[in-house]
TORDO-878474 format. One record per residue (C-alpha): residue in three letters; residue number from 1; x, y, z negated. Coordinates in pm, whole numbers. Layout:
% residues N
<atom type="ALA" seq="NUM" X="X" Y="Y" Z="Z"/>
...
//
This chain:
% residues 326
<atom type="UNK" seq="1" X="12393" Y="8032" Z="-8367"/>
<atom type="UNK" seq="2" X="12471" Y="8154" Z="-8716"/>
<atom type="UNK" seq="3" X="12319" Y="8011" Z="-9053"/>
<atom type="UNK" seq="4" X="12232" Y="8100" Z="-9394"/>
<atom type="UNK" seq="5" X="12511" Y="7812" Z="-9501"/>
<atom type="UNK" seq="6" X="12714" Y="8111" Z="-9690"/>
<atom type="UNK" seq="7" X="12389" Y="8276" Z="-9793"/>
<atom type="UNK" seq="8" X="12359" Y="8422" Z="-10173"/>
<atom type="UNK" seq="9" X="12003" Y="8482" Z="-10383"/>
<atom type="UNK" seq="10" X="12054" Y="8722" Z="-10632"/>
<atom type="UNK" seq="11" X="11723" Y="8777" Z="-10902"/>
<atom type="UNK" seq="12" X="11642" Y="9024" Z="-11191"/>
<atom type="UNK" seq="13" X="11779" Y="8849" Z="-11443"/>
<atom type="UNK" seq="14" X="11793" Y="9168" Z="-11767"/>
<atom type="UNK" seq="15" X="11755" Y="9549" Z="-11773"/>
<atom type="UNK" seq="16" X="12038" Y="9837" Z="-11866"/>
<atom type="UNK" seq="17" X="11760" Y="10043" Z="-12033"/>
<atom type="UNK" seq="18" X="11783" Y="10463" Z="-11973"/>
<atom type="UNK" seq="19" X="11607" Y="10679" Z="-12246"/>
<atom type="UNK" seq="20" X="11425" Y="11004" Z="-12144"/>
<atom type="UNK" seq="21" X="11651" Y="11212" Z="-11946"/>
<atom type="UNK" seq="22" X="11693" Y="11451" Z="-11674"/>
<atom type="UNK" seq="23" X="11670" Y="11374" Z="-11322"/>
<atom type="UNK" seq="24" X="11826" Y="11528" Z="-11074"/>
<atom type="UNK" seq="25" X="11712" Y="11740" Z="-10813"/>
<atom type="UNK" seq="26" X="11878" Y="11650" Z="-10434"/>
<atom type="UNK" seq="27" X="11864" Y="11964" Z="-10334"/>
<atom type="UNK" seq="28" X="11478" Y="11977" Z="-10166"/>
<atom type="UNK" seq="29" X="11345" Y="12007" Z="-10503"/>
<atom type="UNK" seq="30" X="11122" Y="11709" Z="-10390"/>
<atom type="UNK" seq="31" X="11364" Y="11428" Z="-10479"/>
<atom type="UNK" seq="32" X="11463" Y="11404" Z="-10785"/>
<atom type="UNK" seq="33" X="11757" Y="11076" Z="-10845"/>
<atom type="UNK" seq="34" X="11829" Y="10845" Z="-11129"/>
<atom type="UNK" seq="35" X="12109" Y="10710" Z="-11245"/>
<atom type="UNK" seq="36" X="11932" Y="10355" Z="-11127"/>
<atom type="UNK" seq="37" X="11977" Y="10191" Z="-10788"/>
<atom type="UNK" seq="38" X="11626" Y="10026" Z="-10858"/>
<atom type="UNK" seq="39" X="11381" Y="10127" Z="-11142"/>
<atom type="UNK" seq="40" X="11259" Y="9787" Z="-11284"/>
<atom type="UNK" seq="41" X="10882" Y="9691" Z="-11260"/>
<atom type="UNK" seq="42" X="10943" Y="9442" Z="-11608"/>
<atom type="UNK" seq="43" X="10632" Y="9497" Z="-11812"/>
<atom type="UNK" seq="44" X="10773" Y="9742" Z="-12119"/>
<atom type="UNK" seq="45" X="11079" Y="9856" Z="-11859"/>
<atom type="UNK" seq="46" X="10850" Y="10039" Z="-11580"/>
<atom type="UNK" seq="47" X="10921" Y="10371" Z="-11547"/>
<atom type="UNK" seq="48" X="10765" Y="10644" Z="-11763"/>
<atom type="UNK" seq="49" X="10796" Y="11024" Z="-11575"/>
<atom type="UNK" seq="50" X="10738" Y="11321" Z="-11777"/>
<atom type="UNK" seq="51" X="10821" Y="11673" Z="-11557"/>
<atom type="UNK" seq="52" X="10801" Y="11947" Z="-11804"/>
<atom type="UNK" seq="53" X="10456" Y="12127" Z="-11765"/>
<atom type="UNK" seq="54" X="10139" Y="12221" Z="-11942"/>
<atom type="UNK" seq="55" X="9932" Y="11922" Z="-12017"/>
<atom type="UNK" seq="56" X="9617" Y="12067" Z="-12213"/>
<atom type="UNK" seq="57" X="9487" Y="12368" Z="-12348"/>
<atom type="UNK" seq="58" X="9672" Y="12728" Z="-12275"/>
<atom type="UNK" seq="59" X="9382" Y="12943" Z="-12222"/>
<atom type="UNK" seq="60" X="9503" Y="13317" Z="-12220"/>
<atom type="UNK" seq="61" X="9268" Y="13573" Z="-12328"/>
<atom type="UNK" seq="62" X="9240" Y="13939" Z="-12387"/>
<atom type="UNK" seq="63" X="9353" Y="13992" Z="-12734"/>
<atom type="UNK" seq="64" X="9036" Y="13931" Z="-12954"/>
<atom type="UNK" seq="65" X="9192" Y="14224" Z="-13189"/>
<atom type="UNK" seq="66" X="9089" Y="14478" Z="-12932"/>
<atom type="UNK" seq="67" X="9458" Y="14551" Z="-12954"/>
<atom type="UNK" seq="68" X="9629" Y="14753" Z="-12648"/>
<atom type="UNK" seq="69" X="9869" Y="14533" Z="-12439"/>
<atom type="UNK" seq="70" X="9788" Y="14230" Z="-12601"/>
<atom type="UNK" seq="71" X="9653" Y="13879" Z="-12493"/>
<atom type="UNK" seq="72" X="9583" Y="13584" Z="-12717"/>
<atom type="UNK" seq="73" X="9717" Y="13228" Z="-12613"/>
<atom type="UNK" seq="74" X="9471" Y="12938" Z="-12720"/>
<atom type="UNK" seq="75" X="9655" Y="12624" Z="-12895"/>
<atom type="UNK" seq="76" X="9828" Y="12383" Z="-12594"/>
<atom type="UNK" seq="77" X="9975" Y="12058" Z="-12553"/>
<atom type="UNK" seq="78" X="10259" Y="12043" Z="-12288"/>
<atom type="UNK" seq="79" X="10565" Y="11819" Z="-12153"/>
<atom type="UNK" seq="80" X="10893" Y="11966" Z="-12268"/>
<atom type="UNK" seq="81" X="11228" Y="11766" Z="-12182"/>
<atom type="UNK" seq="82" X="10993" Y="11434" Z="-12179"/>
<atom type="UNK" seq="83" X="10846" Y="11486" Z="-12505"/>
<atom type="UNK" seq="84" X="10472" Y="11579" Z="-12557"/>
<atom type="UNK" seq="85" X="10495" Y="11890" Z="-12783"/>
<atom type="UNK" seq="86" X="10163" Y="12020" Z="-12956"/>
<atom type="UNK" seq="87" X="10229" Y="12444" Z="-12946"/>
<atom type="UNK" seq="88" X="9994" Y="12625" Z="-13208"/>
<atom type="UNK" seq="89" X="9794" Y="12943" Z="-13083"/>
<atom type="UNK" seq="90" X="9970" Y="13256" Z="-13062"/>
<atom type="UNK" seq="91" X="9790" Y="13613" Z="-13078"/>
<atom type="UNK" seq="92" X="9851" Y="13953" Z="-12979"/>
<atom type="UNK" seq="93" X="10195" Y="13885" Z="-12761"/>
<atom type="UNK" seq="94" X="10224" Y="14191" Z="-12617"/>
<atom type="UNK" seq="95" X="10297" Y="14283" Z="-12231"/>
<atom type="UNK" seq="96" X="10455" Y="14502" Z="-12035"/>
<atom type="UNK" seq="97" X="10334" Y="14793" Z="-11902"/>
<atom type="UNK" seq="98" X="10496" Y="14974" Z="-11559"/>
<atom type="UNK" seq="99" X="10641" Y="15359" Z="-11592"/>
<atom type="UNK" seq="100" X="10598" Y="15636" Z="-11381"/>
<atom type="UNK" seq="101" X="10515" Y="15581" Z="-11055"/>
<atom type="UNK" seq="102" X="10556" Y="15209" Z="-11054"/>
<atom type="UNK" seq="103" X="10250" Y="15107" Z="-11194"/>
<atom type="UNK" seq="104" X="10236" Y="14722" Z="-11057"/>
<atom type="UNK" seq="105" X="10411" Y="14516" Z="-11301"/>
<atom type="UNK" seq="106" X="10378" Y="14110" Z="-11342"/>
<atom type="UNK" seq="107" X="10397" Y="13978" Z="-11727"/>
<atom type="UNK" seq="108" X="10441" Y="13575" Z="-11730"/>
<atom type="UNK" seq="109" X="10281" Y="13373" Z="-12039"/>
<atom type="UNK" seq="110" X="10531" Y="13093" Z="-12109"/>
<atom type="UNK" seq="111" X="10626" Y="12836" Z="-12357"/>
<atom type="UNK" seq="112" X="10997" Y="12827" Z="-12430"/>
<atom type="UNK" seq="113" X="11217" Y="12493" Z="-12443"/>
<atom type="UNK" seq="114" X="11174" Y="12563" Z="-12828"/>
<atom type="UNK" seq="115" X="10792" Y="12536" Z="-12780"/>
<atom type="UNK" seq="116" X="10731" Y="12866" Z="-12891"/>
<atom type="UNK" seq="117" X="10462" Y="13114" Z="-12681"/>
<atom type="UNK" seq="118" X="10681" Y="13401" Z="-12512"/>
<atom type="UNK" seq="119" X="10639" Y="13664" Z="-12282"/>
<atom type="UNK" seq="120" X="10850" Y="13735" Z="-11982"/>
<atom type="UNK" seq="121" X="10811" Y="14084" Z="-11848"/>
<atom type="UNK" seq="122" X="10889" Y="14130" Z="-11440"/>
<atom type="UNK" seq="123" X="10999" Y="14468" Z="-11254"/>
<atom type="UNK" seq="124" X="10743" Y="14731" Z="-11172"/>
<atom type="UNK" seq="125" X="10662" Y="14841" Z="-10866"/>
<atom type="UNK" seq="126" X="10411" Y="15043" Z="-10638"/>
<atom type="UNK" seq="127" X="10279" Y="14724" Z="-10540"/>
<atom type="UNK" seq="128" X="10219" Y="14402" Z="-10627"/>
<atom type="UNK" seq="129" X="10455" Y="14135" Z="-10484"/>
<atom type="UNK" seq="130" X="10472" Y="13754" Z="-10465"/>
<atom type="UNK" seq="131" X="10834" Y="13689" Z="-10412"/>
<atom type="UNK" seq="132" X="10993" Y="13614" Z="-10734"/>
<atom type="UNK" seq="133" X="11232" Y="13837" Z="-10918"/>
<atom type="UNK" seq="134" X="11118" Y="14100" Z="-10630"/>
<atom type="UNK" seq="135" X="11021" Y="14464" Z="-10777"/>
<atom type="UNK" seq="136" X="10647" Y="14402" Z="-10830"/>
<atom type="UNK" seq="137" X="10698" Y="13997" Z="-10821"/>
<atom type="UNK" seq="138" X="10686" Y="13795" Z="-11103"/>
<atom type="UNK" seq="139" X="10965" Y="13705" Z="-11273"/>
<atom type="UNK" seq="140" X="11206" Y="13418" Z="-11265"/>
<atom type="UNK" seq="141" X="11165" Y="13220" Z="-11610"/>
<atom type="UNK" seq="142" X="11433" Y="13074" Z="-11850"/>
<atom type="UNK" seq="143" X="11518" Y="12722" Z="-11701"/>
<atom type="UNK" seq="144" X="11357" Y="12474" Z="-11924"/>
<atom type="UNK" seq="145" X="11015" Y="12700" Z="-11983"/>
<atom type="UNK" seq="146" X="10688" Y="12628" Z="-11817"/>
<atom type="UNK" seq="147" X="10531" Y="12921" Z="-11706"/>
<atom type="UNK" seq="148" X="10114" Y="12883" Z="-11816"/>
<atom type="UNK" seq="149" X="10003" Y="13205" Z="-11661"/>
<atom type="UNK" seq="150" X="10026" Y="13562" Z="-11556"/>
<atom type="UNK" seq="151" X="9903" Y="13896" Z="-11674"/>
<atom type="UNK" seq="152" X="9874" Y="14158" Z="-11338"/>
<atom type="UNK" seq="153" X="9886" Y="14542" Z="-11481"/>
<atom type="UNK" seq="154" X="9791" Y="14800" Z="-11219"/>
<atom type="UNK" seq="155" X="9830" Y="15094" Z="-11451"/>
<atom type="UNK" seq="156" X="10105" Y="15260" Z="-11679"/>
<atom type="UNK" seq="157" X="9857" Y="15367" Z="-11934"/>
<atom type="UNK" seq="158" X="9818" Y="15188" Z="-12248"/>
<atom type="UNK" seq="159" X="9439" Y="14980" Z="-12261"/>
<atom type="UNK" seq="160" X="9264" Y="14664" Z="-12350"/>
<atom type="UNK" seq="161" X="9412" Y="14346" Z="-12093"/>
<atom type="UNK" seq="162" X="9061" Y="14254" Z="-11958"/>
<atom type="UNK" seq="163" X="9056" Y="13934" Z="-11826"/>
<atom type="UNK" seq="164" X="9044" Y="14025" Z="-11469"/>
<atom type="UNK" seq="165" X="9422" Y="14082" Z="-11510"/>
<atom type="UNK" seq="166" X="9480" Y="13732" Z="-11617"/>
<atom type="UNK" seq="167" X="9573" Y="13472" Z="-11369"/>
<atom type="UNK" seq="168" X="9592" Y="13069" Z="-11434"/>
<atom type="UNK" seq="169" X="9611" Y="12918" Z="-11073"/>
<atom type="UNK" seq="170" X="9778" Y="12544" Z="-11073"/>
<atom type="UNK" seq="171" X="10079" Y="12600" Z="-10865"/>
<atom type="UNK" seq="172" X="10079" Y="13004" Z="-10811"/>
<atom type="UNK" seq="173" X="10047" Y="13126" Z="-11209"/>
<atom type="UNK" seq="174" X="10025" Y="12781" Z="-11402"/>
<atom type="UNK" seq="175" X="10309" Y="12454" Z="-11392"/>
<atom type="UNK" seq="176" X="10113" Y="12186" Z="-11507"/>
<atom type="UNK" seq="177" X="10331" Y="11834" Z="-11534"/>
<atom type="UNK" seq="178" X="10117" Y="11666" Z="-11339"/>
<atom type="UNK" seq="179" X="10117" Y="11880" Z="-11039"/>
<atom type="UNK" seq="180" X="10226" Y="11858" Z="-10769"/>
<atom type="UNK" seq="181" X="10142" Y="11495" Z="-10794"/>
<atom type="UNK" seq="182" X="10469" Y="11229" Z="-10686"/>
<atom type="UNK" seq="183" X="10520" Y="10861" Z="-10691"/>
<atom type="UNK" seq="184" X="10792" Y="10641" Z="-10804"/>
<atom type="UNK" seq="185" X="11045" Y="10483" Z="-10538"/>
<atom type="UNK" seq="186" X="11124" Y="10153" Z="-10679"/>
<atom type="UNK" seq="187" X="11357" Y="10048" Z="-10462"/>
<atom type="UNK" seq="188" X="11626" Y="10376" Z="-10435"/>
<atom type="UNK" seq="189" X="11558" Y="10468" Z="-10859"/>
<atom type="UNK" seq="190" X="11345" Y="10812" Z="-10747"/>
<atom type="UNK" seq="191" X="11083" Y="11057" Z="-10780"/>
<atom type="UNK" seq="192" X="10925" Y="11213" Z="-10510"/>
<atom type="UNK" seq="193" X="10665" Y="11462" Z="-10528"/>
<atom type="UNK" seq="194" X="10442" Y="11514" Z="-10232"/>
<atom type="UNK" seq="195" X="10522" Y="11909" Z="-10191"/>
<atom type="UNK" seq="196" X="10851" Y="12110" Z="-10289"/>
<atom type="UNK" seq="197" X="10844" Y="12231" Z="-10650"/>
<atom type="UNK" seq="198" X="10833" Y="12590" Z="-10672"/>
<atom type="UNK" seq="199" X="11187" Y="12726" Z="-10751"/>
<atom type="UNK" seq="200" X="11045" Y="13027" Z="-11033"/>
<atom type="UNK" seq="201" X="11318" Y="12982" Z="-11284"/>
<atom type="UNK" seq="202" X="11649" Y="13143" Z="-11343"/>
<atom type="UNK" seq="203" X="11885" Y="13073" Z="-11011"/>
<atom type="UNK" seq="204" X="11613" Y="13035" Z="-10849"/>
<atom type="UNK" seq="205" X="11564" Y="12657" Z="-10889"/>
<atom type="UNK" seq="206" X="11242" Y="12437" Z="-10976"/>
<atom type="UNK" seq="207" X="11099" Y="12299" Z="-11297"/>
<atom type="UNK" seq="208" X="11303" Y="12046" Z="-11507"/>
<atom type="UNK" seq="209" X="11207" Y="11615" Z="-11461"/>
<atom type="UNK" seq="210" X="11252" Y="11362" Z="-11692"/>
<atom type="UNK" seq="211" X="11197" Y="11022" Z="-11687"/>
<atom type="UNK" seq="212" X="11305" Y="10678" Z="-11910"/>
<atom type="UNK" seq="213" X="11351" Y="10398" Z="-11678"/>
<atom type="UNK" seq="214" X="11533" Y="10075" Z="-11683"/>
<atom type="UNK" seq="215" X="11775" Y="9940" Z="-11403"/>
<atom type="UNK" seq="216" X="11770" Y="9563" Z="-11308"/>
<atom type="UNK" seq="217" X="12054" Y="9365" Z="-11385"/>
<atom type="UNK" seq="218" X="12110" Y="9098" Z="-11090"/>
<atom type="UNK" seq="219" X="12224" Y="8774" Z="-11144"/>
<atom type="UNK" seq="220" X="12288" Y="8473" Z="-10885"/>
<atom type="UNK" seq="221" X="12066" Y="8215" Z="-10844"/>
<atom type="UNK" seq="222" X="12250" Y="7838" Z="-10825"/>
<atom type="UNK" seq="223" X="12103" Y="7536" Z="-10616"/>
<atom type="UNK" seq="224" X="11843" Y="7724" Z="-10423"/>
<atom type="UNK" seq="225" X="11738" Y="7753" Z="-10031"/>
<atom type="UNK" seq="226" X="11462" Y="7830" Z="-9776"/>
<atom type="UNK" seq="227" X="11463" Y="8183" Z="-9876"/>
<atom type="UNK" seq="228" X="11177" Y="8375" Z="-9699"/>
<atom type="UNK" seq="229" X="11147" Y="8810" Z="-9756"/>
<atom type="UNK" seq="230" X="10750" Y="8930" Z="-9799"/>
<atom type="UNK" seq="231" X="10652" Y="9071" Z="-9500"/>
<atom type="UNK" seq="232" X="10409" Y="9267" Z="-9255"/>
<atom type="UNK" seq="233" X="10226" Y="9069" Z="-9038"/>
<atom type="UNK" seq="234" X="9993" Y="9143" Z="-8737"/>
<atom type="UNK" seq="235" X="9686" Y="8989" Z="-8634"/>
<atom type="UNK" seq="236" X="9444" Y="9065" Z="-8345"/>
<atom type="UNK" seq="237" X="9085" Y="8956" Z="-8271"/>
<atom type="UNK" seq="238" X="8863" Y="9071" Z="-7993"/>
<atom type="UNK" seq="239" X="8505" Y="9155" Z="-7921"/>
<atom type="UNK" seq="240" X="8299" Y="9074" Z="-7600"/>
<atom type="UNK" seq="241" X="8166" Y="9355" Z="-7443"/>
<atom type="UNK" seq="242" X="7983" Y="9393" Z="-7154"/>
<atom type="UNK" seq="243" X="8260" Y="9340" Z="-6865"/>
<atom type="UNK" seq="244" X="8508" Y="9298" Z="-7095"/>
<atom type="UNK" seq="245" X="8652" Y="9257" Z="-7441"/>
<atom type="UNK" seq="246" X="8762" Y="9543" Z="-7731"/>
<atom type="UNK" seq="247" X="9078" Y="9416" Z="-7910"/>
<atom type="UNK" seq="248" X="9142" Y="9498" Z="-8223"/>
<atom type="UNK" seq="249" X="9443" Y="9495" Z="-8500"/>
<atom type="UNK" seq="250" X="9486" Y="9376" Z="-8842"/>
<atom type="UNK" seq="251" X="9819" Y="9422" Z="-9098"/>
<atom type="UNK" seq="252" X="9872" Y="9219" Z="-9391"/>
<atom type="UNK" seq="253" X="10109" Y="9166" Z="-9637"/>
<atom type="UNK" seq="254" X="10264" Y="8823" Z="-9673"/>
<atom type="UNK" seq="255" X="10430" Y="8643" Z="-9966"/>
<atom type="UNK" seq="256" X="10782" Y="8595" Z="-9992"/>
<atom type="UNK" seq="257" X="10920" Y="8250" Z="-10146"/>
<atom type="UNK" seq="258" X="11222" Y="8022" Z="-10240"/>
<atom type="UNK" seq="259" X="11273" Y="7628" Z="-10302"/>
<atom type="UNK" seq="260" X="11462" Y="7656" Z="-10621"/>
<atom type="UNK" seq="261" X="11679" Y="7314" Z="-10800"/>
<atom type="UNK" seq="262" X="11614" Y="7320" Z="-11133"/>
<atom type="UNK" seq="263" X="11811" Y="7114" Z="-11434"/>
<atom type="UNK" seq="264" X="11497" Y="7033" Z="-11635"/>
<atom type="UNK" seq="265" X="11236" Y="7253" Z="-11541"/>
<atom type="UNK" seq="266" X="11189" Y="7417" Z="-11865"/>
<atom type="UNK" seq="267" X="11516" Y="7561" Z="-12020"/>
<atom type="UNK" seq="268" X="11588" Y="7707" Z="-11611"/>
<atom type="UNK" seq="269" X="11584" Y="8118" Z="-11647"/>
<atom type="UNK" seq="270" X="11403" Y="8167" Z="-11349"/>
<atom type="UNK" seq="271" X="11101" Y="7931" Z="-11547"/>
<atom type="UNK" seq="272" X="11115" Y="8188" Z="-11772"/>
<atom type="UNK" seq="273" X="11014" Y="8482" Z="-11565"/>
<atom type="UNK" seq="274" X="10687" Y="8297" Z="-11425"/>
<atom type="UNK" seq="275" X="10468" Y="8592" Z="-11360"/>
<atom type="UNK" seq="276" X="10734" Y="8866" Z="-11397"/>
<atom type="UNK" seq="277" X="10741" Y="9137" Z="-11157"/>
<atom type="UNK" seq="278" X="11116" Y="9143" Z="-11026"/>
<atom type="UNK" seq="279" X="11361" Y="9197" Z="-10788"/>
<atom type="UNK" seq="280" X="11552" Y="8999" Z="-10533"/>
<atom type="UNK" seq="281" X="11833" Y="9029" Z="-10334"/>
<atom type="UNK" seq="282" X="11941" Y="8819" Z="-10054"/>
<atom type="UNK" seq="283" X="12227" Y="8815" Z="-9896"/>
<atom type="UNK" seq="284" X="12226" Y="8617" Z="-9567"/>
<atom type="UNK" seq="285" X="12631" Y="8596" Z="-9584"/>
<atom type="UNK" seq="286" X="12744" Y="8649" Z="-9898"/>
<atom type="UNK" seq="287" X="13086" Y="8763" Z="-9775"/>
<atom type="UNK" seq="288" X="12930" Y="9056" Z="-9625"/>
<atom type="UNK" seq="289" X="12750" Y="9408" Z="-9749"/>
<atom type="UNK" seq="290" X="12434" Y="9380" Z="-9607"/>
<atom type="UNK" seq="291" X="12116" Y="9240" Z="-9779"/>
<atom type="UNK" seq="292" X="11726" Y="9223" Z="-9804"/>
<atom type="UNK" seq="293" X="11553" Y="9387" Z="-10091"/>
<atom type="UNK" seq="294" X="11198" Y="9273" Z="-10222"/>
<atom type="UNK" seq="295" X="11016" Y="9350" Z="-10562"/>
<atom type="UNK" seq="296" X="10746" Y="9116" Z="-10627"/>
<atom type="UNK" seq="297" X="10547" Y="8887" Z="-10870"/>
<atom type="UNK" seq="298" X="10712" Y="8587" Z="-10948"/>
<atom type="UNK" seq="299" X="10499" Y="8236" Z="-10928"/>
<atom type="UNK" seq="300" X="10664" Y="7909" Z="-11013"/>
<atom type="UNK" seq="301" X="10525" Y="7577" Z="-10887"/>
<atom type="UNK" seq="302" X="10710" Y="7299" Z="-11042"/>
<atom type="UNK" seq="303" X="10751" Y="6918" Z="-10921"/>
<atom type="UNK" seq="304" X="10938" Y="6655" Z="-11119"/>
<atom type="UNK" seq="305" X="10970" Y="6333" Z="-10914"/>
<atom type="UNK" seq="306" X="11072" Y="6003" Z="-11040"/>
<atom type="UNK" seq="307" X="11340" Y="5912" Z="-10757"/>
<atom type="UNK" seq="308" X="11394" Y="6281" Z="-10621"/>
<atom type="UNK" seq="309" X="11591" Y="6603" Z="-10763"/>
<atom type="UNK" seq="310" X="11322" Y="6883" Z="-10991"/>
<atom type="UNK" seq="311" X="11209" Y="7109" Z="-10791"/>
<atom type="UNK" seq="312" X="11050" Y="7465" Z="-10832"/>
<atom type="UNK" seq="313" X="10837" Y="7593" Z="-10542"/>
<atom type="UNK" seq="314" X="10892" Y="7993" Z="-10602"/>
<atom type="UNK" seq="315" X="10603" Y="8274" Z="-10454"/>
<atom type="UNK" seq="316" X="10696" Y="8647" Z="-10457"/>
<atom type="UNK" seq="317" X="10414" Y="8872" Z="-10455"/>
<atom type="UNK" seq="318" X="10446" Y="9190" Z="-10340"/>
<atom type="UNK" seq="319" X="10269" Y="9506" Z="-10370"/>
<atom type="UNK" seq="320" X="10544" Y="9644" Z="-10078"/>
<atom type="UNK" seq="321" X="10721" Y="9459" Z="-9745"/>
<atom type="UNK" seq="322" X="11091" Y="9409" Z="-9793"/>
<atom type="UNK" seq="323" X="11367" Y="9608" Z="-9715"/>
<atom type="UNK" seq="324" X="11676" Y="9567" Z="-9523"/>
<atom type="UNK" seq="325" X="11991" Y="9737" Z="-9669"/>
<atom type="UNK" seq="326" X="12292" Y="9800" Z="-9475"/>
//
C-alpha cells in the first residue's frame, strides 16, 4: 500500500496584499471572484467587502418648497467603489412627468459614482410596469449608481409629489450595500450573496462589488510528519425506550495537527505564527496535483529533550472541515 514517504506540507507563510477593487461577477450575479485563490484569515489581512449601496440616511420627501415636480433628498451616507462617501442633502430635483396619454411614468432617485443626488427619468406608459427599461418600468441606472428610491406619477399634470408616490423598498426601489446579505468563501477567494443581485443598471447587469483582501503566500514546511486534515466526525448514542432503543446522531468538528522538527524552537517561522489563523496545504505525493486544503488556528506545543531532536506538537483549529482539491 502507498505512503506519505513523498508527501509535502505547505503553510501560510506571507500575504500578496489587494487594495479595494472590483470583483467580478461569474455570470449569476451571485458570485462575484477575486483575483485570490484563498482570501487570508491573518488578523489585519481578512477580507473587507464593500458592494456599492446606500448605507444610512436617503429619505426622499415631497419637496418642502411646495414646489411642482419636486422631491427633497435628506443627507446620506453610502458605499461607492469601496469607499464610504458622506452625500449632502439635495432639494427640489425635479421629476418627470408622462405626456398625453401615457400618464404612468417611473422617476429613480440615485446617487451618481460622483456622489452627487440625480434623477433618472423612465418611459411613460398607460400602465405601470416592473420590468426594467419596459415603457412604464423603471429605468435601467448608470453602472456604478445606487438607485435609493422611486417616485410613481400616475398623472401628466403638473402637482405637488405627495408621498404616496414615493417608494423606498430594500431590494424593489432601494440598493442598500448590505443587502442581499453574502458571506466570504475563504477557500476559492469569493463572494457569494444568498440571492441574485438585481441586474437594474445599464446592460442590464447588477450592482458593482468591491472588496480589499490579501492572498496567502505558501511556503514548504522542512522536517515535519504525521500530518492529520480537521475533520467531521460522527457520533451516536441511544435511548431506552420501552421495547426498544431511539438512536441518535452527533457531528463535530475535529482538530487537525502536525509533528513539526524544529532547529531551536524559537527563531523556527512556524513558532512565530502561534495563534495565527492560516492555511495549509498538503500534498500526500508531492509529485502530483492533488492536495488537502484546511484554514485553521495555529497552536504550538513545544518539547526540548536533552538526548532527543526539538520537537513542536502543532494543533489546527478550524472553524470549517478540510477540503480535498483535485
Amino acid at each position: 500500500m502507498p505512503s506519505a514517504q513523498d508527501a509535502q506540507l505547505q503553510y501560510e507563510a506571507g500575504q500578496t496584499v489587494y487594495a479595494m477593487s472590483e470583483l467580478t461577477d461569474n455570470g449569476d450575479h451571485k458570485t462575484f471572484a477575486s483575483l485570490a485563490d484563498q482570501f487570508s484569515g491573518m488578523q489585519g489581512f481578512a477580507p473587507v467587502v464593500r458592494p456599492n449601496g446606500l448605507s444610512t440616511g436617503g429619505a426622499i420627501t415631497p419637496a418642502i418648497s411646495n414646489t411642482n415636480d419636486m422631491v427633497d433628498v435628506a443627507a446620506l451616507t453610502c458605499y461607492l467603489m469601496g469607499v464610504k462617501t458622506t452625500v449632502i442633502a439635495a432639494t427640489d430635483k425635479t421629476v418627470t412627468r408622462g405626456a398625453s396619454t401615457n400618464t404612468h411614468i417611473i422617476n429613480s432617485i440615485t446617487i451618481t459614482s460622483a456622489g452627487a443626488i440625480a434623477v433618472v427619468a423612465g418611459t411613460a406608459a398607460t400602465a405601470f410596469s416592473e420590468t426594467r427599461a419596459a415603457a412604464g418600468g423603471p429605468p435601467l441606472i448608470p453602472v456604478g449608481s445606487i438607485e435609493i428610491g422611486q417616485v410613481r406619477l400616475t398623472s401628466i399634470t403638473a402637482g405637488k409629489v405627495t408621498q404616496a408616490e414615493i417608494t423606498q423598498v430594500v431590494g424593489f426601489s432601494q440598493e442598500r450595500y448590505d443587502y442581499p446579505i453574502f458571506e466570504q468563501s475563504d477557500a476559492t477567494g469569493e463572494v457569494i450573496f444568498n440571492s441574485a443581485l438585481p441586474a437594474i443598471h445599464t446592460g442590464v447587469v447588477p450592482k458593482k462589488v468591491y472588496a480589499s483582501y490579501a492572498e496567502p503566500i505558501f511556503a514548504i514546511m522542512a522536517n515535519v510528519t504525521d500530518f492529520v486534515p480537521p475533520e467531521e466526525s460522527y457520533s451516536s448514542s441511544s435511548t431506552v425506550i420501552y421495547g426498544g432503543l431511539v438512536g441518535n446522531s452527533t457531528k463535530s468538528l475535529t482538530q487537525g495537527g502536525f509533528t513539526a522538527y524544529l532547529k531551536n524552537a524559537v527563531s523556527d517561522a512556524i513558532v512565530g505564527l502561534n495563534g495565527k489563523n492560516i492555511w495549509f496545504k498538503f500534498y500526500p505525493d508531492k509529485y502530483t496535483a492533488e492536495y488537502i486544503l484546511c484554514q485553521g488556528i495555529l497552536g504550538v506545543t513545544r518539547t526540548m529533550p536533552a538526548a532527543d531532536n526539538i520537537t513542536a506538537k502543532c494543533t489546527i483549529s478550524p472553524f470549517k472541515p478540510a477540503t480535498n482539491v483535485v
